[in-house]
C-alpha positions in Angstrom: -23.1 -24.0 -40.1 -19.8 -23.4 -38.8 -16.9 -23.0 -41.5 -14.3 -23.8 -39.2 -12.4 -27.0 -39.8 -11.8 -29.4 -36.3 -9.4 -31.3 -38.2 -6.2 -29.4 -37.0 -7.1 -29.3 -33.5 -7.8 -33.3 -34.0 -4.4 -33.9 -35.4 -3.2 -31.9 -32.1 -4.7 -34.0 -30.1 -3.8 -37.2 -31.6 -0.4 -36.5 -31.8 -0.4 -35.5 -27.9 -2.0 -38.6 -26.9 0.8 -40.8 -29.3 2.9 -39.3 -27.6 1.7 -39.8 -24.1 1.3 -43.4 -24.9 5.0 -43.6 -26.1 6.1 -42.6 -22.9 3.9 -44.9 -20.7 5.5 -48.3 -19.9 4.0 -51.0 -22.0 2.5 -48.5 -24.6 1.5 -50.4 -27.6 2.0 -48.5 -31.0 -1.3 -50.2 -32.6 -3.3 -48.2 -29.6 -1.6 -44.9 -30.8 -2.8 -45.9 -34.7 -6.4 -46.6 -33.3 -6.6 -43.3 -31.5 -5.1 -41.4 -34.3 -7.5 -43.1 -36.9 -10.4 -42.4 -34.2 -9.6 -39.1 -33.8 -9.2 -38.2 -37.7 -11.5 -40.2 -39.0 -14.4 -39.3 -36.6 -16.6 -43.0 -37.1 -16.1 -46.8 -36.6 -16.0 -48.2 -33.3 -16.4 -46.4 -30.2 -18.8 -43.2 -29.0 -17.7 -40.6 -31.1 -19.1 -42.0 -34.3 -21.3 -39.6 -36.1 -23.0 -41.9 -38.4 -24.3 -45.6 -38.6 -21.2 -47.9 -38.6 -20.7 -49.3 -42.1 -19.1 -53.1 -42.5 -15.8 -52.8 -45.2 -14.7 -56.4 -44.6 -15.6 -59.2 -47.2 -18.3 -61.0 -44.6 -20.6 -58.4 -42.3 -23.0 -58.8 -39.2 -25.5 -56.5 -41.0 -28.3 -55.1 -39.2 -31.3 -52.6 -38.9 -31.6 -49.9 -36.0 -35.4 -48.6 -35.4 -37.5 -46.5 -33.0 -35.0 -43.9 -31.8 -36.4 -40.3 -31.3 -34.8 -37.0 -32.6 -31.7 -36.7 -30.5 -31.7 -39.9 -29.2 -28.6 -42.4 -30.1 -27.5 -45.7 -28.0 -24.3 -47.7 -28.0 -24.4 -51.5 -29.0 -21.4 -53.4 -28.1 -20.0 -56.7 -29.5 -17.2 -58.4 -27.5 -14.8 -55.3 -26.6 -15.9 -53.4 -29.4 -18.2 -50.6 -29.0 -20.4 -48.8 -32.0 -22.9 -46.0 -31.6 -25.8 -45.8 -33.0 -27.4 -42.1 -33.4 -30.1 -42.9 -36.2 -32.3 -45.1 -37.4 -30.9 -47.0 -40.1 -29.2 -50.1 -41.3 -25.9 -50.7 -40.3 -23.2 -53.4 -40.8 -19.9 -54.5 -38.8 -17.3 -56.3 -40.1 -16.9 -60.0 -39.4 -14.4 -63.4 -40.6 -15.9 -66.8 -40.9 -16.0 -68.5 -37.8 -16.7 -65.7 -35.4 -19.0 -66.2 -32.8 -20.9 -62.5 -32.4 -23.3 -61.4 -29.2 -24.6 -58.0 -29.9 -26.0 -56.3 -26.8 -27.0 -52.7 -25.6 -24.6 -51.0 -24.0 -25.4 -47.7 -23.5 -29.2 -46.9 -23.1 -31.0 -43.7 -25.1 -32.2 -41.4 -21.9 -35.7 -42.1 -23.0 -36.0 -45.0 -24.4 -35.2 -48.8 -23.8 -34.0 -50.5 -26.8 -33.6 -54.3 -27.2 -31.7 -56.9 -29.6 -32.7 -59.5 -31.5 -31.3 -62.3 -33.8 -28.1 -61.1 -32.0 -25.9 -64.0 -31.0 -24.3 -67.2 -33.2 -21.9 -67.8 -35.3 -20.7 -65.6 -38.5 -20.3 -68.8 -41.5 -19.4 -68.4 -45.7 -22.0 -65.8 -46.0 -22.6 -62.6 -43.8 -25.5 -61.9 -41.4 -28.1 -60.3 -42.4 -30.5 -60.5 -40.0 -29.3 -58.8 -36.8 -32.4 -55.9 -35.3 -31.6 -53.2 -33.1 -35.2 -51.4 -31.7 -36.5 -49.8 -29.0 -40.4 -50.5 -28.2 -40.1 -49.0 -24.6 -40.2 -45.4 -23.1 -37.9 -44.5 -20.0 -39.6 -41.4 -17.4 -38.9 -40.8 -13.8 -37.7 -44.3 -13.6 -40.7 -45.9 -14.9 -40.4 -48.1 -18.4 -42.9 -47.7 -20.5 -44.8 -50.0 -23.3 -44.7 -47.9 -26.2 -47.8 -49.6 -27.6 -50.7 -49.3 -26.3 -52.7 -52.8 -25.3 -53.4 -55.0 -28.2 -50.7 -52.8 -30.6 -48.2 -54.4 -31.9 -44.5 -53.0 -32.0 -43.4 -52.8 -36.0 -39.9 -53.4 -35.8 -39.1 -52.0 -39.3 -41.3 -49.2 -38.9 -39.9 -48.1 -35.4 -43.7 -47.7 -34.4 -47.2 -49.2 -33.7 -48.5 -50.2 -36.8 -47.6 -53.7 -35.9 -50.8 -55.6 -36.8 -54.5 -53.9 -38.1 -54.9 -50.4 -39.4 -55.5 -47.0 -38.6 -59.3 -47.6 -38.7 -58.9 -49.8 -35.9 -56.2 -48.0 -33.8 -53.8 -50.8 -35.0 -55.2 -53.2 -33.1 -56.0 -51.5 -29.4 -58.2 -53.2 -27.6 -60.1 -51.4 -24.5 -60.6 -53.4 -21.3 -62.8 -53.1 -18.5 -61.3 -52.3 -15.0 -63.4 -54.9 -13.4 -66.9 -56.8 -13.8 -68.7 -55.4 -10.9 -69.1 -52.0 -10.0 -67.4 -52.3 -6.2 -64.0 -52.8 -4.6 -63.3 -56.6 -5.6 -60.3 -56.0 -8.1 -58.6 -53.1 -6.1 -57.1 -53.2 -2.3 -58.0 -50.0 0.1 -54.5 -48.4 0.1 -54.1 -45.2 -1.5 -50.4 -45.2 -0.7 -50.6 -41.5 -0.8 -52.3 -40.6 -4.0 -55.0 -38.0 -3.3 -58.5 -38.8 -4.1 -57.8 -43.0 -4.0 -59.6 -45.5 -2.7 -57.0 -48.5 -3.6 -55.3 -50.3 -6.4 -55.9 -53.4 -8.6 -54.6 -56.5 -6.6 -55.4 -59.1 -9.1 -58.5 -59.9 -7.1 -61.8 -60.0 -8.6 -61.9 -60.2 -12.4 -60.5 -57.7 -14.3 -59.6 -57.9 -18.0 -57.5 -54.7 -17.2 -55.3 -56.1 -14.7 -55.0 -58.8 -16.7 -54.0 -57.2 -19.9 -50.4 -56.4 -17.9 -50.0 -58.8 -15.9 -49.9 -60.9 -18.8 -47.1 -59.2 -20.4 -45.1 -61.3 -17.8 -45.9 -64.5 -19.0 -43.1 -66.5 -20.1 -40.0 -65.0 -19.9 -41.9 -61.1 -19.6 -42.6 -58.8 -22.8 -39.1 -57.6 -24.3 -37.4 -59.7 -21.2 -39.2 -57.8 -18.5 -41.3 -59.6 -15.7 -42.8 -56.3 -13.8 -45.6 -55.5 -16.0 -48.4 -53.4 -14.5 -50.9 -50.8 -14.7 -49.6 -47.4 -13.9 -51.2 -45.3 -10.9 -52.8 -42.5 -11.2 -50.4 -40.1 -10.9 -48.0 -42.0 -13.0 -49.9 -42.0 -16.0 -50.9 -38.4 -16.3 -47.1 -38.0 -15.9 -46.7 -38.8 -19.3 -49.4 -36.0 -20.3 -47.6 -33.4 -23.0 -50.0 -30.6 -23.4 -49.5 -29.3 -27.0 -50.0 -25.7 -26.1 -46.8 -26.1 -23.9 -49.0 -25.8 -21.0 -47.1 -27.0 -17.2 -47.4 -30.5 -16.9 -48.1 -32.5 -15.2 -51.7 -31.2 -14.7 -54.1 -30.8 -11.6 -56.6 -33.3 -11.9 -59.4 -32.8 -13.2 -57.4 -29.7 -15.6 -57.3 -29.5 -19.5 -54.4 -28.8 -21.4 -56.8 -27.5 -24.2 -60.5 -28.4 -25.3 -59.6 -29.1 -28.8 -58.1 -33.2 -29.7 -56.6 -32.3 -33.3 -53.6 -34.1 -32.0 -52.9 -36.3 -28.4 -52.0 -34.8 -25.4 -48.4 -36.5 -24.9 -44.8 -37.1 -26.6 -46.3 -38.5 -30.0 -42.6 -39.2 -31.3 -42.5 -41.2 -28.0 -45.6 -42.7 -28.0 -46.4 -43.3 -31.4 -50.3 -44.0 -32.1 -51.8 -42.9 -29.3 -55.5 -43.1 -29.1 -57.3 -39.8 -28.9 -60.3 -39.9 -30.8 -63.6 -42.0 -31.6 -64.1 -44.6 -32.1 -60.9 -46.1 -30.7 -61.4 -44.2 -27.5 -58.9 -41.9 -25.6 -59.6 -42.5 -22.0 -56.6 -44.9 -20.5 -57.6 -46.5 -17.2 -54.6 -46.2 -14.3 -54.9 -48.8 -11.2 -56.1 -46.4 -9.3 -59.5 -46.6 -7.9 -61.4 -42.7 -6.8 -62.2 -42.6 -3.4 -66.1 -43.5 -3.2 -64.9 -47.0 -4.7 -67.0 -47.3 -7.4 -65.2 -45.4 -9.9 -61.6 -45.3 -11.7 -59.1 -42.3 -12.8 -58.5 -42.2 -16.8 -56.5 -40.3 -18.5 -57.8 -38.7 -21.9 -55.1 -37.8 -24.1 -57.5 -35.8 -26.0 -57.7 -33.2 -23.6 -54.9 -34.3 -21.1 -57.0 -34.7 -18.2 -57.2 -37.1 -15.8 -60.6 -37.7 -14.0 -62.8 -40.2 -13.2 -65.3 -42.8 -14.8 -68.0 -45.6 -13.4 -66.1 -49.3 -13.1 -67.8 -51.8 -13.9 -70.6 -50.8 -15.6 -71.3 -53.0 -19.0 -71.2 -49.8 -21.4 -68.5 -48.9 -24.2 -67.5 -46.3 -22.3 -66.4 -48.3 -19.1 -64.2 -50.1 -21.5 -61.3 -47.9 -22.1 -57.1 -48.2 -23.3 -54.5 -49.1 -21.3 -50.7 -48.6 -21.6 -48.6 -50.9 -19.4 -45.7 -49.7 -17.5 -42.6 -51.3 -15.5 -40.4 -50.6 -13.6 -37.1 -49.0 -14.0 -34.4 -48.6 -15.2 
């Protein structure tokens, strides 16, 4: 911990930028007073807050921020005014009677994608109360990722997947099987450059898998996005995280490790993650192996990604998915 004091070199810097104001044509005073309060006080509106944004007026627009990693923070904004975020938290703004509000995200985490909700109307006698700030999707190589795996539900208090059943359950995850008969009819024959690929699924055939995402576009899209999918081979075991620190992402086929104490990926970003029996930890990708009548999976157990028979009316044909979209 340093025991050097900022505060004189922020009264330095206020004063120089008073100052520079002053002499500018047009230079309002109450812009000097917000930078010097900014400056000194180190919170409230704007980037540079350090903590949650507290409301101090009689009526607040009081809300909840959750899902945010270690290190992560994002910047809301509400009309010109900006507040950061950095933790998860409740957090209040001030308000009058008679304001009309609409909260959005400004500034994105770098890997995450956070959403608002109950964040637009109009503030009346009492304060709002209601106002949620979270951030069910991941952000990689310009792919957006559902946090929650298929049939998880997003727990907006919790900032995880605990959204609906239990851990006994995997909180709800549902497997799917890639398609009902064990040839090419739910996948094209383009490998578009992924080694060891047949094809894709197409949305031909019947496929509870394909399904399962391409659902997730249904009426407006999943947290306002309309380009739900399964990810490709090599997109999924991108997300690998070997917990022996081992070079990702892996050849396939490679281990990070043979033990499954914990899952193979970012578990602060990819909370509840199934990696054990009996939930299963093989996730499917779109991407069918080159004799056709197989699939690559991913096993965050191991962090591998190999292959498995499609098709074939077993428990272990039926495996996760976790949908992805794409960026930004």
């Amino acid at each position: 911990m340093s025991l050097i004091s900022t505060r004189p070199l922020k009264m330095i810097l206020a004063l120089s930028l008073i100052l520079t104001l002053a002499r500018c044509p047009g230079g309002d005073s109450s812009d000097s007073s917000a930078a010097l309060l900014g400056l000194l006080g180190g919170g409230g509106s704007g980037e540079n807050a350090a903590s949650l944004p507290k409301c101090t007026s009689a009526l607040c627009l009081n809300g909840n921020v959750s899902g945010l990693i270690s290190g992560a923070s994002l910047v809301i904004a509400n009309g010109a005014k900006t507040y950061t975020l950095p933790e998860n938290g409740s957090f209040g703004l001030n308000a009058q009677t008679g304001d009309n509000y609409t909260i959005t995200v400004q500034t994105q985490p770098t890997t995450l994608r956070c959403i608002v909700t109950n964040g637009t109307g109009t503030v009346g006698a009492v304060s709002v109360n209601n106002v949620v700030v979270t951030c069910p999707m991941a952000y990689k190589n310009n792919l957006v990722w559902n946090r929650c795996s298929h049939g998880q539900q997003w727990n907006a208090e919790a900032g995880d997947c605990t959204g609906t059943g239990n851990s006994g359950n995997g909180y709800g995850i549902l497997k799917v099987q890639y398609c009902s008969t064990n040839d090419n009819a739910c996948n094209d024959a383009d490998a578009a450059g992924e080694i060891g690929v047949n094809g894709h699924l197409n949305g031909n055939g019947s496929s509870s898998l394909y399904n399962a995402c391409n659902s997730l576009n249904l009426n407006g899209g999943l947290y306002g996005r309309t380009t739900w999918r399964v990810p490709w081979k090599d997109e999924l075991k991108s997300i690998v995280k070997c917990s022996n620190a081992k070079s990702t992402p892996l050849p396939d086929g490679e281990f990070c490790n043979l033990q499954y104490l914990v899952p193979q990926i970012d578990a602060a970003l990819f909370p509840n993650t199934a990696h054990t029996a009996p939930n299963s930890y093989g996730y499917w990708s779109a991407s069918s192996s080159t004799a056709g009548i197989s699939v690559w999976f991913t096993s965050f157990a191991h962090g591998t990604t190999t292959t498995d028979s499609q098709g074939v009316p077993k428990t272990s044909a039926n495996q996760n998915v976790r949908c992805v979209s794409t960026g930004p």
